[in-house]
N, C-alpha and C positions, 0 to 999 in steps of 0.2 A: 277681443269681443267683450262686450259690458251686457250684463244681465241686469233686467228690471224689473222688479216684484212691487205689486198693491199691499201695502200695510191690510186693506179690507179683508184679502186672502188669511193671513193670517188669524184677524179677528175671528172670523167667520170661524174658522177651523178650532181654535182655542175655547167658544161655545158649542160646538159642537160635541168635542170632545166631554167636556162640562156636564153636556146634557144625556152621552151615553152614560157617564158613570153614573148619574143621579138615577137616571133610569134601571143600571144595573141592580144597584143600592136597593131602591125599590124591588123591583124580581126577586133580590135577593130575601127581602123582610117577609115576603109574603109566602117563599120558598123554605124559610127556616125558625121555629122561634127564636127568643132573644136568648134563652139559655137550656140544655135538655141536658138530664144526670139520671142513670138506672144506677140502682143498688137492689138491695134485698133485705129484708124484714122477717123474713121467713124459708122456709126450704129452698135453696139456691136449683136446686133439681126441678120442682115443680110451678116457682111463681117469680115474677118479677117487680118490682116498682119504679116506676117512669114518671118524673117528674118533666113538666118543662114552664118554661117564665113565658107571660105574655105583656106587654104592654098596656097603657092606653090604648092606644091605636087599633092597637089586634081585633079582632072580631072577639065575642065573649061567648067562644063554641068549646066547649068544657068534655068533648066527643074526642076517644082516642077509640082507631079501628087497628082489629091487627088481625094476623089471619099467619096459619104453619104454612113454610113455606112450601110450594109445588100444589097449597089449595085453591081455590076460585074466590070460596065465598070470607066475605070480609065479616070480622065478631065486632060486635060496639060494647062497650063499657065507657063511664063517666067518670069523669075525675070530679073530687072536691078540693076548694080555693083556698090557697092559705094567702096571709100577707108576706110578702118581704121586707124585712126590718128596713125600716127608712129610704125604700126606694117606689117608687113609682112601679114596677114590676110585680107581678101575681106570679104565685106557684101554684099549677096545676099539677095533683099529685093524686096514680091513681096505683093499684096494687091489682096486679093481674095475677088468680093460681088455678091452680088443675093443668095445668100446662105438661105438656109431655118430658120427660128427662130426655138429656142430650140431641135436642131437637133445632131447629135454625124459626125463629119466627119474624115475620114484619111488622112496622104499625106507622101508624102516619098519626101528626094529632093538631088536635083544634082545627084552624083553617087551613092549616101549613101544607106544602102538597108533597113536600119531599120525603120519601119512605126510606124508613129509616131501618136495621133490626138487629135483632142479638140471640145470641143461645142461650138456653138451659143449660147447668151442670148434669153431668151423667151421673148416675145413679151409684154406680161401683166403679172402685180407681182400678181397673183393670186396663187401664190404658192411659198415659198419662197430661196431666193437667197441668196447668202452666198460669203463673200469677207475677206480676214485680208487686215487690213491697219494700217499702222506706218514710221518709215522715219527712217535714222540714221544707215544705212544698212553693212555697212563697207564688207571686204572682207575674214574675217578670221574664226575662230572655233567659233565662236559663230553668226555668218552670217550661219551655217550650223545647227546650232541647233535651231535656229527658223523656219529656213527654213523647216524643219523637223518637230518641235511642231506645224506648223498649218495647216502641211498635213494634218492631222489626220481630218481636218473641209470636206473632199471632197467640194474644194474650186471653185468658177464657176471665180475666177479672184484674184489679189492682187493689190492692189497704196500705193507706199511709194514718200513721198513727201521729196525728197532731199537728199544731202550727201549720196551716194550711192556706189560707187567704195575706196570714199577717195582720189583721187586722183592728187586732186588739181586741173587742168586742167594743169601739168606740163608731157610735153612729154618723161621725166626718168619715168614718175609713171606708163608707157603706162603697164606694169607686171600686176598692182595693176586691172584694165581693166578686162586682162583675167585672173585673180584669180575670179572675182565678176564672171565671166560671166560662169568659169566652175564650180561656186557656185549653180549656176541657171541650166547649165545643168544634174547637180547632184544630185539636191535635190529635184526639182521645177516640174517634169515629175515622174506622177504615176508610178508605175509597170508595169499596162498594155499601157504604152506609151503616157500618157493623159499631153498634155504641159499647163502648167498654165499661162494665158495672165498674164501683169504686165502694169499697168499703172502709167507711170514716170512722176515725178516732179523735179524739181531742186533747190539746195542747195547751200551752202558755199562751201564746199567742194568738188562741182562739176566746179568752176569754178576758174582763177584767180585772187587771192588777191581778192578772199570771196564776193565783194560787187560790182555792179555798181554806181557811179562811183568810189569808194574812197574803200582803203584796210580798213577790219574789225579793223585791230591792231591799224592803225590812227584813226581811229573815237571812238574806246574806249579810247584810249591816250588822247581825244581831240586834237590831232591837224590837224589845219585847219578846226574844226568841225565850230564852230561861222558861219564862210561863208555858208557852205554846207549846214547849215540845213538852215540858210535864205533863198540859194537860192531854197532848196526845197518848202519850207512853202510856197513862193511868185511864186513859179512853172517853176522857169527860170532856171533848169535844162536842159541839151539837153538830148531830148530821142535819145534812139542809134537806127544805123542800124543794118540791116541784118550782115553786114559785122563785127561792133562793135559788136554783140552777139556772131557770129562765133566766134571773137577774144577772147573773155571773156571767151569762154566757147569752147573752141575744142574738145574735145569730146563729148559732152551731145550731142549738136546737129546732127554732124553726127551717131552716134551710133543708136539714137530715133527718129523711126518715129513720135512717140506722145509724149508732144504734139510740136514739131518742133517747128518752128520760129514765131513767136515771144517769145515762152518762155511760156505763159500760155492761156489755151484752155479752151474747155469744151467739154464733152463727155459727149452724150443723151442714154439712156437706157430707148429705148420704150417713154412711158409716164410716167414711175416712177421715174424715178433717172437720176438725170444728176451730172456730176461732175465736178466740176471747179477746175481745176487746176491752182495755181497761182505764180506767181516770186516775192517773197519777198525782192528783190533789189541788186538781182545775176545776171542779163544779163538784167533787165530791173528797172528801177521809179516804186514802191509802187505807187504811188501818180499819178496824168498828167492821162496817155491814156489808162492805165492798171486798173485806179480805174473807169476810166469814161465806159471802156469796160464792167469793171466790174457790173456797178450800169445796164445798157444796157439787161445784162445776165440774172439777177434775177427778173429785171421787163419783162423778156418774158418767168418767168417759175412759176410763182408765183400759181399756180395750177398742178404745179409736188410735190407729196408728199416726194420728196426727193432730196432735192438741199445739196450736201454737198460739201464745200471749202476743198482744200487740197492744204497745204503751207508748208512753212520752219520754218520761222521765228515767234515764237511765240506772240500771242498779250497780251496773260496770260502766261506769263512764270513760271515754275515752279522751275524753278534752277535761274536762271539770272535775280533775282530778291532780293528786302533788304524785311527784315523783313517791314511788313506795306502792302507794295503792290508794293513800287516805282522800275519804271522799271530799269535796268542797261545799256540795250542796245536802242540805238536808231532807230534801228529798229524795233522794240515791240511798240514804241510809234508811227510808222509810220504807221503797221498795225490798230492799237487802232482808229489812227484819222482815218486813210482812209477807212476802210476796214469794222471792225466790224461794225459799225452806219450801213451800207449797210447791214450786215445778219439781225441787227435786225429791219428795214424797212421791208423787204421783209419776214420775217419770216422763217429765215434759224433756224434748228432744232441741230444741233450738227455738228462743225467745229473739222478737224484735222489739229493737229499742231506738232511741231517739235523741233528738233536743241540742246535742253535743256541734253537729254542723262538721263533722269529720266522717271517717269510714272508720269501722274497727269493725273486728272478728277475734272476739275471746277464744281461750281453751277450752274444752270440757270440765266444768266447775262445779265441784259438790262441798258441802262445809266449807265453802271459801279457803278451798284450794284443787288444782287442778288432779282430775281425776278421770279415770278413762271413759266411767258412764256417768258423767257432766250432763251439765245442760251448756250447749254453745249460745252465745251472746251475739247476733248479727245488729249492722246499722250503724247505729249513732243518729240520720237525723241532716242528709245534704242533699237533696232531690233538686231543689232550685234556688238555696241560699248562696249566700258567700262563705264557702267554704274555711274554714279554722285549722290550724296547726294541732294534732295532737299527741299526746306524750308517744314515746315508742313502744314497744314491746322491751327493750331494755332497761323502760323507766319503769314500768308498770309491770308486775310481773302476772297478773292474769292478763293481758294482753296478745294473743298470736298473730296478728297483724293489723297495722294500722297504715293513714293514709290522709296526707292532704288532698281530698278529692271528691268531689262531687259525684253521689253514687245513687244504686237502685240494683234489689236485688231481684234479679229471674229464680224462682222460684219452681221446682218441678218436683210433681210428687207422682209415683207409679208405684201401688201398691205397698209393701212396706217401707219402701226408697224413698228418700229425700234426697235431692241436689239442689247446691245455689250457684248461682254465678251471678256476681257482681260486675258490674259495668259502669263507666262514667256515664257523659254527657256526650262523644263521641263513638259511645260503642264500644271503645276499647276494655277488655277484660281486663281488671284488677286485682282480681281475690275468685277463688271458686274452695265450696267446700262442701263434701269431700273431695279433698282435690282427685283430678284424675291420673292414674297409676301410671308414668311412661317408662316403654320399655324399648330398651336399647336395642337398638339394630345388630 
């Protein structure tokens, strides 16, 4: 038997097809903006801030409605318009407070029809809270598969401290932007519509020529180093403006509202948890107004059971370091002097750190050496990069475990307790601390 087929058949059906997706495409543009990011600005308990990108195309309705959910009636507030750095795309950015603690709400915004929503923090950690945190975020296939492995945590937030787009703060990289950011609207919102805040820090990689004031590649060259680090040690450094951060950093800033200018904040949660977000010497001094800010912070939280630092640049680094301990960057010794001494005054419990593109989990560390009420060192800095070799815990002797691996910590705090558990890019458990106690059968 011979079968005979119309090439027209074919044709027919290969436009056809053509013209469902184009149409999808469509439904889809008008069902979703081009990009949407919550974070917070302020009490995590009682307010939120909802950013989302519009287009040319978009209708110019600047209207976000949201309403508690299981209520009828819909609330309006408006957003105001910022630019996005070199891109045809508008940020609609609006700060919703008075909002109930530990509550579920909706909102839909501008044209878009699709409803979207998110919780409130509770008030009191009397039941516990759940976040990943890590840094090193980049924007490609493996920015999606973590993104992905630590859905699975039904997560109440995320903070990565740094290097997050990759983009240098160069206005060619402005692509590299909206690849991150349709990373986040792709993977980062549940099923049933739940947006996951993100609380941002900043990196090398988010700004120009890596450091203020001096490029990363000269100061590991040593040149010009001699001067620079005199005049940091002796403090006659000039701190930058508003203006000089914008310049250093053109996107970070406009893009985030948290934690905007100066570069490093803190965000209070109730009376458990506050977070310090810090600038490891990307658009601001380690050292000067930012340590003095710092020391300021910790002696007005010193009875929150959960003060935890989140940076770039590591003080224990786990890659960027020689066998021994000695650091390689001079930034690691900037943290080291300024910085640490201050967690362990105040009684800081476990710092995240970055930049390295490995896992590590230091010891408990006081006076630079290990000690039973330490401060523990999580991270290094591999969320969605290419992962680096780093030294072992045999080379390095504040080291308790390390790791060629692609990571993200889960995060759980209940009352005085902390627990982490680190996971790759598949989910598989790597590192947990404190570890859990097993008892033989």
């Amino acid at each position: 038997m011979t079968s005979s087929y119309s090439p027209n058949i074919y044709l027919r059906l290969f436009f056809t097809q053509v013209l469902v997706l184009c149409l999808f495409a469509a439904a889809l543009a008008q069902t979703e903006p081009a990009g949407i990011l919550l974070t917070w600005q302020q009490d995590p308990t009682t307010t939120i801030t909802i950013d989302w990108h519009t287009l040319r195309s978009d209708k110019a309705d600047h209207k976000l409605n949201f309403r508690k959910k299981g209520e009828t009636i819909w609330l309006e507030v408006y957003a105001t318009e910022h630019a996005f750095p070199y891109s045809d795309r508008k940020i609609q950015r609006v700060e919703i407070t008075g909002l109930d603690p530990n509550s579920n709400y909706e909102f839909k915004v501008g044209e878009f029809t699709r409803t979207y929503s998110f919780r409130t923090m509770p008030k009191k950690n009397d039941k516990p809270i759940r976040f990943a945190a890590g840094g090193d975020t980049s924007h490609g296939e493996m920015f999606g598969k973590m993104n992905r492995a630590v859905m699975r945590y039904d997560l109440d937030f995320i903070v990565w401290g740094g290097d997050l787009a990759y983009a240098n703060g160069l206005k060619e990289n402005v692509g590299l932007w909206h690849q991150w950011f349709d990373g986040i609207k792709r993977d980062l919102i549940t099923a049933e519509g739940r947006v996951i805040p993100l609380v941002l820090g900043i990196g090398n990689h988010d700004v120009i020529n890596h450091h203020y004031p001096a490029s990363e590649t000269n100061i590991n060259k040593g040149i010009g180093m001699p001067t620079f680090i005199s005049k940091v040690k002796k403090g006659e450094m000039e701190e930058p403006t508003n203006e000089m951060r914008l310049a250093k950093a053109p996107f970070f800033y406009p893009l985030f509202a948290f934690p905007g200018q100066p570069g490093y904040g803190v965000l209070d949660f109730g009376d458990y948890l506050s977070l310090l977000i810090l600038d490891s010497s990307h658009s601001n001094l380690i050292s000067g107004t930012q340590t003095k800010w710092l020391e300021k912070q910790l002696f007005n939280r010193t009875e929150i059971p959960h003060v935890i630092p989140v940076y770039h640049k590591p003080g224990y680094p786990s890659g960027r370091v020689e066998p021994g301990g000695k650091r390689i960057q001079f930034w690691s010794e900037e943290v080291l002097d300024n910085w640490i001494p201050l967690f362990e005054k105040y009684g800081v419990r476990v710092a995240f750190e970055n930049d390295d593109h490995t896992y590590k989990r230091s010891h408990p560390l006081k006076n630079n050496a290990i000690h039973p009420n330490g401060v523990v060192y999580l991270g290094d800095g591999s969320w969605g990069v290419e992962k680096k070799k780093p030294k072992t815990p045999e080379e390095v002797w504040y080291l308790s475990r390390s790791a060629e691996e692609n990571s993200a910590i889960i995060a759980t705090l209940h009352g005085p307790h902390q627990h982490f558990l680190m996971i790759n890019e598949n989910g598989k458990i790597i590192d947990e601390y404190p570890e859990t106690i097993k008892i033989s059968p």
